[in-house]
N, C-alpha and C positions, 0 to 999 in steps of 0.2 A: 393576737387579733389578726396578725399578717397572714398568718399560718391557716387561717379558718377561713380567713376572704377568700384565698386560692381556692383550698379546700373545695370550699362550694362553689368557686369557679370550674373547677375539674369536676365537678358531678350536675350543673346546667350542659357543661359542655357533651355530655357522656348523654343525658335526659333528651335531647331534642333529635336524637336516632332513634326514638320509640316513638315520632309524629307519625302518623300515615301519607305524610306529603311525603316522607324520606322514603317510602315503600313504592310510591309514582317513581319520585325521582329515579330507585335503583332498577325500575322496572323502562325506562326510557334511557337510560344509560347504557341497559343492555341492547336494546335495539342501535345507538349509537357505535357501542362497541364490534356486532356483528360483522358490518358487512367492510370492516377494513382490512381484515387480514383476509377478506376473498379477493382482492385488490393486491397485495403486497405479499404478505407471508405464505398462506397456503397457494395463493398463486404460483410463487417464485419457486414452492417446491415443485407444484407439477408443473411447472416451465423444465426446471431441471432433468424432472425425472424424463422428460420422453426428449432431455436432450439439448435445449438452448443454452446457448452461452452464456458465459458469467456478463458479457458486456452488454446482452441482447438483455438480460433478467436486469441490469443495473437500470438501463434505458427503461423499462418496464415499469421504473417509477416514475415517471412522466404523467401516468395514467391518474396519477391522486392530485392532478393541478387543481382539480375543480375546489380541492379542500383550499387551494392556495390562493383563490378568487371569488368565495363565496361570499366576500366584503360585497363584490358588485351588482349582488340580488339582493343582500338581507336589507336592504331599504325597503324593497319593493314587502319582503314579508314581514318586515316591520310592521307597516301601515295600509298593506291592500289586504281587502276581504277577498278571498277565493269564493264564489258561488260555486256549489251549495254548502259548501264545508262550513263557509264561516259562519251562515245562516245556522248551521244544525250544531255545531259543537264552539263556536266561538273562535275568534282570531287566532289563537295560540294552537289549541288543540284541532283547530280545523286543518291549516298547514301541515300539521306534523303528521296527523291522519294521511292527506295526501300525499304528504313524500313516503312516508312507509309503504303503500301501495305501488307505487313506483319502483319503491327500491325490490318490494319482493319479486316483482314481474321482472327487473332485471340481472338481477342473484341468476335467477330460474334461466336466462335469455345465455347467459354467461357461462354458464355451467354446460349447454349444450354446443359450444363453440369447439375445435379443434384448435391448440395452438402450435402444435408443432407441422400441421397442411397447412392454417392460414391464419399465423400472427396477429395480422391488421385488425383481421374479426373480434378475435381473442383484446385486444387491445382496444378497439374502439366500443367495445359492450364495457370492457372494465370501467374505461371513460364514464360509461352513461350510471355505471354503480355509484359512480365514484360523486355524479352531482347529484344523485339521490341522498348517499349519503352523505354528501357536506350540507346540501339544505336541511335536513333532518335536523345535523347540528345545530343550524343557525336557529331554528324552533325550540327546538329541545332545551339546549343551552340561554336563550332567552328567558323560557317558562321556570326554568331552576331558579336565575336569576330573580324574576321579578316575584315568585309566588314566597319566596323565602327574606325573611327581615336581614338585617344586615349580620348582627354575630351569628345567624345560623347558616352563612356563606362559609363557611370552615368544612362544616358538618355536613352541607349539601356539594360541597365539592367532592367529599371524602365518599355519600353514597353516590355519587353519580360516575368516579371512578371504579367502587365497588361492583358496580352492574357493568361496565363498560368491560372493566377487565373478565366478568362472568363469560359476556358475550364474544370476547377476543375469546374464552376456554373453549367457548361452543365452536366457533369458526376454524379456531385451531388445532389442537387436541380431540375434538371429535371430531370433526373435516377427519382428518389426517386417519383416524381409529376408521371410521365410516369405508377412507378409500381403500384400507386394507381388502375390503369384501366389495364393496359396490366399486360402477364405472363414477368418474368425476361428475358425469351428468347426475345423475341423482343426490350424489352429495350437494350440489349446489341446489340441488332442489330442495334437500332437506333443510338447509338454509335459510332458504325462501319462506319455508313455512314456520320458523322461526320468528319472522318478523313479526309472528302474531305475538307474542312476548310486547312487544313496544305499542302495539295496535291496540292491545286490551289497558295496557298503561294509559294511550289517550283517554279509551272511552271512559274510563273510571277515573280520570284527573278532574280534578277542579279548577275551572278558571279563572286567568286570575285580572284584576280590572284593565283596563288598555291604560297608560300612564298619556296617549296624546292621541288625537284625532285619526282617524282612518282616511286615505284616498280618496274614499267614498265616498266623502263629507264635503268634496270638494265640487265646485260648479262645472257641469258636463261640458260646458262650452271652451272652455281650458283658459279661462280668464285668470284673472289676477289673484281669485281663491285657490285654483290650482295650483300654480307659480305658488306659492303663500307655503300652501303642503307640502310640495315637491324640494322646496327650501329647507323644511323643518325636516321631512325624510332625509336627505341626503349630504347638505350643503353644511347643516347647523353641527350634525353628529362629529363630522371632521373635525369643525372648526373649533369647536368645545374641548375637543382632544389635544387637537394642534395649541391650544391655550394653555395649556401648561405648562409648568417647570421639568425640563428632561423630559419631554415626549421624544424625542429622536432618541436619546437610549432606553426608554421604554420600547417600542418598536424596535429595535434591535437586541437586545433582549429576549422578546418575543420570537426572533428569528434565529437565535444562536445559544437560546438556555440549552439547548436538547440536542442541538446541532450533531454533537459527536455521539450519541446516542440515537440518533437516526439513520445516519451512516454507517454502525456498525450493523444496527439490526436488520437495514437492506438485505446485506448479502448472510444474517443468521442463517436461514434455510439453506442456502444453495453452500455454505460450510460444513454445516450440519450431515450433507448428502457427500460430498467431498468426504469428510472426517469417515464415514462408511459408520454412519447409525441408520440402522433402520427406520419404519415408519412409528413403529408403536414405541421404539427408544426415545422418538423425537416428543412424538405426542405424548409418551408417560412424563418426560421430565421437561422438556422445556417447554409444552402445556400446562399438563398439572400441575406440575410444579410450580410451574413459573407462576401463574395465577393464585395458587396459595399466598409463595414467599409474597406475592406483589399487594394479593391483598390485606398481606399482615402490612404491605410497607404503607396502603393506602391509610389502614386506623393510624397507624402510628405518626404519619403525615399528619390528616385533620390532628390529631391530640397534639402535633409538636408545635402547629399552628396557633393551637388555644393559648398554647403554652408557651411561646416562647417567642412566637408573632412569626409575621410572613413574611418581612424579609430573611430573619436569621435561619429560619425555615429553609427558606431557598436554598440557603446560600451551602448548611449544612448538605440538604441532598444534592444540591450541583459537583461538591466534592465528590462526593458516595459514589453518586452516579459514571463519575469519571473511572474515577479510582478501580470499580469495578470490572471495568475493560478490559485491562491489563488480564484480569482471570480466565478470560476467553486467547490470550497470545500463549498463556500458560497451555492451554489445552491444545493449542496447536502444536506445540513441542510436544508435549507428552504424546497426544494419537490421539486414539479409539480409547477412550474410558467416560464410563459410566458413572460413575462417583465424581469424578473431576467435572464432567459435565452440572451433574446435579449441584455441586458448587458453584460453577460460574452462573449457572444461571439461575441458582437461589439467591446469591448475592445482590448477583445486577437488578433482577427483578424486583428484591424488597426495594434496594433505594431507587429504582427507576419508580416505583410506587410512589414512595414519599417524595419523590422529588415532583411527582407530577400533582398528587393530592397539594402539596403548598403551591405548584404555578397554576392551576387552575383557581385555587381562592383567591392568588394575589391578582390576575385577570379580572376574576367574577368583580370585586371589588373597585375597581378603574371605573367601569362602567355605571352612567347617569340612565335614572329612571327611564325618562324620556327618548334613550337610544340603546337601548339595552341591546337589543340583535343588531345593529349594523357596527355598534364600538365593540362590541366582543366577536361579531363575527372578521373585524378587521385584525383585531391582537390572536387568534386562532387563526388567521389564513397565514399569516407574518408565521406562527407557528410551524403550521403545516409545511411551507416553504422547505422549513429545512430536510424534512422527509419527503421532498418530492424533486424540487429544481435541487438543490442542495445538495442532494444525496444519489442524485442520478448517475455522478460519477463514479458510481462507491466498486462498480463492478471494476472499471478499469484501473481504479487505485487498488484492489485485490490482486488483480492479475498482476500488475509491478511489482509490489511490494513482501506477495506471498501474504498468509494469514497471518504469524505472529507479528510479523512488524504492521501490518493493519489493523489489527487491532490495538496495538501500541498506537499507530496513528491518531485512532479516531479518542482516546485515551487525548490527547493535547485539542485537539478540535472544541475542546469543552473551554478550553481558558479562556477566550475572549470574553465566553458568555456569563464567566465567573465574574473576571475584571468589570465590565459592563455592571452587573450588579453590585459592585462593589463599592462603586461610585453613586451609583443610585441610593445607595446606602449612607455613606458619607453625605450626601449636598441633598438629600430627604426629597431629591424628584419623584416625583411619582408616587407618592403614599398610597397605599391602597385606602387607609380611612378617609381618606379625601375627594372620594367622590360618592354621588348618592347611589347610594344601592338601592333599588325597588324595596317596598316598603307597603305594596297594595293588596290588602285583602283578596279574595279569593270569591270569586263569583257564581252564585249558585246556578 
């Protein structure tokens, strides 16, 4: 009888990836995933190639702060209507409409910069990508949340991973194929036009009900209805959070699961060019490749989820993840090899998969109906942290320490965020079934 309950739990869980919400979702996940690696990765290799230093490319992560503070807008698209967007497609999909817009006009803006004549440029455009695409997030990530019941938070983490990682293969892998023949400037144009992937996902999503009042709704005159709103926006979302058992190691958690896996991947390109792989070496295997292994690790994530729940989930790919580092100090000894590469970076990638498909369900999960974008866009900026402020140093711990023993480094960088959840574990802070997950229909 034990045997049959599973059974048909392992085939509900497999059944709710043939919904057509899960075809939005992976279709706004790949808009999500686009425009990071024009930002980080494929940035840092054309930083390299025409010449900037490893500590100048390290500092270069500074430019994704905006992911590290977009806790401080998502109130405002929590509960403000944007005219005429919201009017025409609804709160959710009106914002997300608007930032993709954004974001393609500065992909395009970015791509015609110079960064070895004028840095600042190059860096102050990546900036303005970079809170296109964290507000993107804060929408996108919300509507996953709210348009999906609670057990299919597994399964929509696992398709929104799957488009995200699509879209890191576009940005990277063909970036990288594209600049073999074209100047940078059209590649980022190609880009740009990409974003209609995520743009055609709005207009064909469905919306889903508002769980609390809009801005809107409040008296123009900024009385005590407003105050009333601006409470429930901002003040409540916190303080609902801050009410829990282990919220200070949830939030640190948030900042240090990925931490040593941030750090390494900083300086992946500008090693990669070092090591003396080519472009289409880089893009055939730690693109393609990597986006395969990763997308095998994201099914395997959601199903280890179903299966075995979210925190042991974690806890398994936070080892993996680590563990897997080490294979990138191997390749440093060795050289130049092509096999050796396509191991390290089928490895790291499947468990960086899984490990990210279980921290985004255990995230998804924290978050109350009623604050869905400002509490998930707080445990995602906490995220983000460690690939931005966190990891900025990663150039000059490279330069120290040489590559094998840096990657060994960033290899122990992962324990705290082990330990941290290891306790979370133990003393049951933080359950992810323990808070409400969106649960509202879907508005035509």
């Amino acid at each position: 009888m034990e045997g049959a309950r599973t059974s048909r739990r392992w085939r509900e869980a497999a059944a709710v990836y043939l919904d057509p919400r899960m075809l939005v979702i992976l279709g706004m996940g790949f808009s999500s995933g686009l425009p990071l690696l024009l930002t980080l990765g494929t940035l840092d290799f054309w930083l390299r190639e025409v010449g900037v230093d490893l500590r100048t490319i390290g500092l270069f992560a500074l430019v994704g702060l905006p992911y590290s503070f977009k806790f401080a807008w998502a109130p405002v698209m929590d509960h403000a209507p944007l005219p005429p967007f919201t009017r025409l497609l609804g709160r959710r999909r009106g914002w997300a409409l608007a930032t993709q817009l954004g974001l393609a006009a500065s992909i395009a803006a970015l791509g015609a910069t110079d960064p070895a004549g004028a840095p600042l440029a190059t860096a102050a455009l990546a900036v303005v990508v970079a809170f296109f695409s964290a507000s993107q997030d804060v929408v996108v990530d919300a509507y996953r949340i709210e348009i999906l019941r609670a057990e299919e938070q597994g399964a929509g983490a696992a398709a929104t991973q799957l488009g995200y990682r699509i879209g890191m293969l576009a940005s990277g892998a063909g970036a990288l194929a594209l600049a073999s023949a074209w100047p940078w400037s059209a590649v980022y144009g190609a880009m740009a036009a990409l974003v209609g992937v995520g743009i055609a996902a709005t207009l064909f999503a469905p919306e889903p009900a508002p769980p609390a009042p809009a801005l809107a709704s409040a008296p123009a005159s900024g009385g005590p209805g407003l105050l009333a709103v601006l409470r429930a926006a901002i003040v409540d979302p916190l303080a609902d959070f801050v009410g829990r058992r282990g919220w200070v190691a949830i939030l640190l958690l948030a900042l240090l699961y990925k931490f040593g896996d941030a750090v390494s991947g900083k300086m992946a390109n500008p090693f990669y060019v070092d090591m003396a792989f080519t472009k289409l070496e880089v893009a055939s295997v730690t693109k393609v490749w990597s986006i395969v292994a990763t997308m095998a690790g994201v099914a395997a994530g959601g199903a280890l989820v179903a299966g075995l729940g979210t925190f042991r989930s974690l806890l398994v790919g936070g080892v993996l993840q680590a563990v897997t580092n080490l294979l990138f100090s191997a390749l440093a000894v060795i050289g130049h090899s092509v096999p050796m590469l396509a191991v390290a970076v089928g490895a790291d990638s499947f468990t960086g998969g899984l490990a990210s498909a279980a921290f985004v369900a255990y995230l998804s999960g924290l978050c109350r109906a009623r604050f869905t974008a400002t509490q998930y866009a707080l445990l995602t900026s906490l995220m983000a942290a460690g690939r931005t402020v966190l990891s900025s140093g990663s150039g000059w711990l490279a330069e120290q320490l040489g590559w094998a023993p840096f990657f060994a480094a960033t290899a122990a960088l992962a324990i705290p965020g082990l330990l941290l959840l290891l306790w979370l574990m133990r003393s049951g802070g933080g359950e992810a079934e323990g808070a409400e997950v969106s649960r509202a229909p879907a508005v035509s």
